[in-house]
Structures are given as structure tokens and as C-alpha cells.
Phi, psi and omega in degrees: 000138161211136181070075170027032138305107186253156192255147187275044205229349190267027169084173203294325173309336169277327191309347204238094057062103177254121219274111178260011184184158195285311198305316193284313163325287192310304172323295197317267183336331184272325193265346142320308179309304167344283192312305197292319205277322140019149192252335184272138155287132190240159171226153165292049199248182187267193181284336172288329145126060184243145187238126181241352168202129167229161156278167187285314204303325200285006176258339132300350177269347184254002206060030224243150128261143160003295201268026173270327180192152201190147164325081201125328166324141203257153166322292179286354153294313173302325181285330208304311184296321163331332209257310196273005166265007168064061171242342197219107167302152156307319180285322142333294181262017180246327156289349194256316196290326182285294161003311177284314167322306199263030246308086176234187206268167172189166177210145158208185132226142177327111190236107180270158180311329200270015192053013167283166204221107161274119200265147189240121164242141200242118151214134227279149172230138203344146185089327200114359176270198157250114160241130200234140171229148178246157200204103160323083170276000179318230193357319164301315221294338178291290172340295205290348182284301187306323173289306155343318164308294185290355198248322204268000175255344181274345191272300169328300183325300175315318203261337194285315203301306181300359165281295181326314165316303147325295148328284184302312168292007136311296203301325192273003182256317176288341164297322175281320175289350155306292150332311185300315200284349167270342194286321179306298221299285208311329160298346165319142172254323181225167182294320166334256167350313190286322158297333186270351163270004144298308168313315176287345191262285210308319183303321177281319176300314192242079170273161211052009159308168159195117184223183195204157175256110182247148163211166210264106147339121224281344185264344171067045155266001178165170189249151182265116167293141185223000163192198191160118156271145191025044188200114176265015170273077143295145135283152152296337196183130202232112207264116165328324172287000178234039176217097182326332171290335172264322170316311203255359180084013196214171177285116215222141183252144171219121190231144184293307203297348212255194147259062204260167177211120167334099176325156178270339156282355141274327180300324195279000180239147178267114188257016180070312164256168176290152174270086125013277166183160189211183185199106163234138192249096156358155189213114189230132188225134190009060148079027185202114179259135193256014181176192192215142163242126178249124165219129168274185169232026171082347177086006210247178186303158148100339193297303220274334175306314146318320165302314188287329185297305189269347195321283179325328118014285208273342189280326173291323177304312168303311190293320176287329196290301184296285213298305217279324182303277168355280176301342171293276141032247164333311169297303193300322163330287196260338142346309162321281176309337146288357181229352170245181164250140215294323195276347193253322204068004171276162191283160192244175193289351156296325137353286179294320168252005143305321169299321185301327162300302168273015140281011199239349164294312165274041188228333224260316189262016163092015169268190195267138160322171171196162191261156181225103184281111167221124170226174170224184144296103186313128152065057180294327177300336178292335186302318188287340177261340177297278174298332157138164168268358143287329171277297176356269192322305177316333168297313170285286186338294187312318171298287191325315188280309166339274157351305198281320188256340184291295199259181171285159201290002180259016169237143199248113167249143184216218187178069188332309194167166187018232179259040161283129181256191129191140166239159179229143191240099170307173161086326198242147190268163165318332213274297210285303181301315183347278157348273180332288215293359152283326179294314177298334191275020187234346168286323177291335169303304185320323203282127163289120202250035263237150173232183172330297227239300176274198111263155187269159141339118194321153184244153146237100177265139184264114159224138164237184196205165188196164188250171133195134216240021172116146146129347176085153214071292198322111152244167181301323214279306169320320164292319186287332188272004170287331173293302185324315164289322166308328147311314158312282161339336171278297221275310194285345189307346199109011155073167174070014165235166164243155191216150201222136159237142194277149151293103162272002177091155183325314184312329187282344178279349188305000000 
């Protein structure tokens, strides 16, 4: 100020004065008025936090009476009552004071009872005072809620639509893989098969998984493990009572966090880390369950949401899994029952001599030859009429498991018809079926037979046998009767031998 003059640049803090001029009155006046026409309540206090100036507006933007506030009215009076009308948080007034303490600038706002909401900004001015202004704000503040709302449900919409989306593109990639993995499956030709393109789908269907495959013993005392991904805690053997899932008939999630109780074919394996949580599913084909699927998540956090996430999943997996084992199952099944014979359990001569065919196709193309056994049961007939067509059968059972222990498992045994035999020796020369086929006639001589009421009568076979090494003419039918006459040659020699025929080609067979 000069010459009793205030410059409007120094602020509200120069307008109080000591009135040395009319000039200086007039300002005053003027800059009330300003103030009182103003839409904000403004207030004034000095640096002792004394109000030394407000406009009238500021008793409608606070809601105020007379006796709330005045010229001289202390600052912390002012807050006090702000605080007991629950318009000014504690907190509120403990940040505006260090602030002030420190002469810096502040805002909060203001939630007056009538539910308006007024912002107060403070900023300090030359000497150490403060000029505060108040500003009706409801309405932005509401805006700023409602836009607040509307951004967290548009956001919410946004992240739900994109789950769903998700979801559907899950669902529809695990359908095609579903799809892919029934087309394989139904293409097995063997269990053999089936497994191993069970291994190869669940690592893709379920990642990060680690499971294992049981399937039910053909005597159905316990289940076999028979295949598994990204995991060697296979069992060998697993007893149906010691998986809550086959007990109870339904499919059982197991979470540490939950109310669960370890299967005994998990508590009972070192899986080397704690087991966490697993999921295991009956494996059920037309309502008869033939196995089990065990699948871990690693055990890692987060398991159990893997479950709930994959459940559905692995249930489907299983249902595609049980039908094609089934149908594998069912092919071999009746398969079986067309190439064997039902009373032996040996392959039967249709059978036997498709093979004979394509051995003789490899012997033809520069593979190794092969031996040819044909024999019967001496005086067979006796067994059925002395003893009965039960002792028969026991005699054919009895030859047929003999067989089975005589020779290696690359040899095709067969049961022509009655007490007809034939074996086929891949591999092998005249010399060696030879061979063989004594050693079989001496396991069979050997053999004790007992029936209910007896023991039977030494069993004895009449065989004869022939090679063929190649070379083209050979047909089955042409070999078995080059064995056969050999065989005949036994039977008039006194039965209970073997007699050997060379192969000369059809002609020499006529």
C-alpha cells in the first residue's frame, strides 16, 4: 500500500487497514460487494486464524446461522462446530491443519447434513493468512459417482461378456478335441492302441494334468494300470475298495482345503510331494464299470479351481474313453470267437490256415521258412465211449494247455476238428520241428488227466510234421497233406511217434 492506497495485486490480506482515507473505505465496499454477489462462500482468516472477512453467500453455501460465524470468530471454533455437525471428518481436519501449520495450500470436502456436498479450498496469502472458498458441488459430485458407476458396470459387463467368450471358445475347442479324440479312439484296432492315444489326448485336453488309466482285470479282482501321462506313479494294481470313486459309484474331487478323505491308492503311493487335490472317474461302458481315471494339477496353488474348471472335462473324457474300450473290448470279443475254438481255446482251422498262408508268403518273399506239425489222439474214441464225452473233453483241454507250455509263444497252434491237431513253428527247419514235435509228444504221454470218479488212461499222440523253406508251389492245403501222410505213417508204425516228410512240391505230393 501507498499513500494510504491498497494495490488489488496484494490481496484480501492488505484490504483491513488502518483507515487513513475515504478511498481506502470505498475499495472495502467495493470488494464486499464483489464478494456477497459471488455464487462461492468466501472467507477470510488472518495468520492467528481470526476472520476477519466473509461474504453473506457463505451462510447459504454452509448452511449457517448468525451465530455460527462472525467477524472474530476463531478458526478452530469454526472447525469445532464443522466436526460436531458430522460435515468435517477427523481426518479431514487433521490433514487441513498440518497443512496449514506448514502454510500450504488444501481441499477436502465438506458432506453437510441436508446431504450436499461442498468443497472447501484453501489458499494461504501474504502475512500468514488464509482465503477459503466454498463451492456448492453436489451435482458434479453426483455425476462424478454416477460416471463412476457406470465405468465400473461397463467395466464389470465388459470383463463378464469376455469371460463368456471365452468360455465359448473353450468349450468349442474342447468339443473339437473331443471329437478329434472320439474319431481315434473308434479307430483302434487294439487296447494297445487305445492307449496310447489316451496318453496323447488327456496331455492335450487337460494341461498340466497328471493321470493314470486303470482298467478291471478280466477275473475282476483288482484293476491294472495301463497307461498314464506326465507321470510314472503308475500301479500295477489297484483293489477297487481303495478309490472312493468306485465305492460310491460316482466321480469324487478331492481338495486338501475341503471335506475329503484320501483314496488308499493315493495315501498308499509316494507321490514324492503332498497331494493336494485330484479328481477321480469311474470309467463306465453300458452301465457296467470297467476302470478308473486318476488325474492330478500338479498340486500347485489354485487346484482346486483346476478342478472345478476341468471336472466337467475329464467326465467327458472318461465317457468317450469307457464306450471306445468297450468297443475295442466287443471287437476282440467277437473276433476272438471267430478264429478260436470255443472248447480249447486254440485257434481254429480257419484261422490256422490264413496263417499258413501268410507264412508261406514269407518264406516265398526270402523270409525264413517254417515247420509244420500235424497230429491227433491215439484211440480217442475210447476215451468217449469208456468214459463218457466229459472225459473226451478233458483230453482235448488237457492236450491244448500242454501245447501252449511245449511250445513259444510265436507259435500257431491249432485244433483242426475232434481230436485233430496242427501246429505251425515259424523259423524252424525240418530237423528242429522235428525235434519240437517229440519233445511235445513226450509232454503229453506224461500228462495225468483225473476226472471226477477217476484218473484216465495215458493220453498219446501220432505226429507228423514237414518244413517249407521257400521256393514257390506251396499251398496250405498241399502242406497239411504232405504232414498228414506223415502222420498216417506213424499211426500204421504203432501210433505214439513222430514220422517226418520232406516237401517236394505239389507234384511229389499227388
Amino acid at each position: 500500500m501507498k499513500d494510504g492506497k491498497v494495490k488489488p495485486s496484494e490481496g484480501l490480506d492488505h484490504w483491513l487497514v488502518e483507515p487513513d482515507g475515504e478511498g481506502v473505505r470505498d475499495e472495502l465496499a467495493l470488494a464486499e460487494q464483489i464478494m456477497n454477489i459471488m455464487e462461492q462462500g468466501i472467507l477470510v482468516w488472518t495468520a492467528d486464524g481470526i476472520c476477519e472477512l466473509h461474504n453473506t453467500r457463505i451462510f447459504d453455501v454452509l448452511e449457517l446461522n448468525g451465530d455460527d460465524l462472525a467477524i472474530g470468530t476463531t478458526r478452530e471454533e469454526f472447525r469445532d462446530r464443522a466436526v460436531a455437525r458430522g460435515e468435517m471428518s477427523a481426518e479431514d481436519r487433521e490433514g487441513s491443519a498440518a497443512r496449514i501449520k506448514a502454510h500450504q495450500p488444501y481441499s477436502f470436502d465438506r458432506h453437510l447434513p441436508s446431504g450436499r456436498v461442498v468443497l472447501t479450498n484453501a489458499r494461504p496469502a501474504r502475512g500468514g493468512g488464509y482465503v477459503v472458498t466454498f463451492t456448492d458441488v453436489t451435482r458434479e459430485r453426483a455425476a462424478a459417482r454416477e460416471l463412476t458407476r457406470a465405468k465400473r458396470e461397463a467395466e464389470a459387463a465388459q470383463k463378464k461378456s469376455q469371460e463368456v467368450l471365452e468360455q465359448e471358445r473353450a468349450r468349442q475347442v474342447a468339443a473339437r478335441q473331443l471329437s478329434e479324440l472320439d474319431e481315434w479312439l473308434q479307430s483302434c484296432q487294439s487296447l494297445d492302441e487305445l492307449y496310447m492315444i489316451v496318453t496323447r489326448f488327456m496331455e492335450r485336453l487337460l494341461p498340466g494334468s497328471q493321470g493314470e488309466l486303470y482298467l478291471y482285470s478280466n477275473s475282476r479282482d483288482g484293476l491294472v494300470g495301463t497307461c498314464n501321462w506326465n507321470t510314472t506313479d503308475l500301479h500295477h494294481h489297484v483293489t477297487a475298495d481303495s478309490c472312493w470313486s468306485l465305492r460310491r459309484g460316482r466321480s469324487y474331487e478331492y481338495s486338501a482345503e475341503g471335506l475329503c478323505f484320501l483314496c488308499d491308492h493315493v495315501a498308499d503311493h509316494d507321490h514324492k510331494v503332498a497331494v493336494k487335490e485330484y479328481l477321480c472317474v469311474p470309467i463306465v461302458a453300458h452301465g457296467d464299470t470297467v476302470g478308473l481315471l486318476h488325474i492330478r494339477f500338479g498340486g500347485k496353488p489354485g487346484g482346486a479351481a483346476d478342478l472345478q474348471h476341468h471336472g466337467d472335462l475329464a467326465l467327458r473324457c472318461a465317457e468317450h474313453i469307457a464306450m471306445a474300450i468297450a468297443n475295442v473290448k466287443l471287437r476282440d470279443e467277437l473276433h476272438d470267437q471267430s478264429i478260436r475254438d470255443p472248447l480249447t481255446g486254440l485257434y481254429n482251422r480257419r484261422y490256422f490256415m490264413d496263417a499258413l498262408r501268410r507264412e508261406i508268403g514269407v518264406a516265398d518273399g526270402g523270409g525264413p521258412g517254417f515247420g509244420l506239425i500235424s497230429f491227433d489222439a491215439d484211440k480217442f474214441k475210447s476215451f468217449n465211449d469208456n468214459h463218457g464225452h466229459d472225459a473226451g473233453d478233458m483230453v482235448l483241454r488237457a492236450i491244448s494247455e500242454q501245447l501252449i507250455t511245449t511250445f513259444d509263444p510265436a507259435a500257431i497252434c491249432c485244433r483242426m476238428g475232434g481230436e485233430e491237431f496242427a501246429v505251425c513253428l515259424p523259423g524252424k527247419d525240418l530237423d528242429q520241428v522235428e525235434a519240437a514235435a517229440e519233445a511235445m509228444r513226450q509232454d503229453i504221454a506224461a500228462l495225468q488227466i483225473r476226472t471226477a470218479y477217476t484218473v484216465l488212461p495215458k493220453v498219446t499222440v501220432s505226429a507228423g510234421v514237414t518244413a517249407y523253406g521257400g521256393g514257390g508251389g506251396a499251398s496250405p492245403n498241399s502242406l497239411l497233406k504232405c504232414a498228414d501222410d506223415a502222420l498216417y505213417r506213424a499211426k500204421d508204425g504203432g501210433r505214439n511217434r513222430v514220422c517226418r516228410a520232406e516237401w517236394g512240391g505239389p507234384a511229389a505230393q499227388g
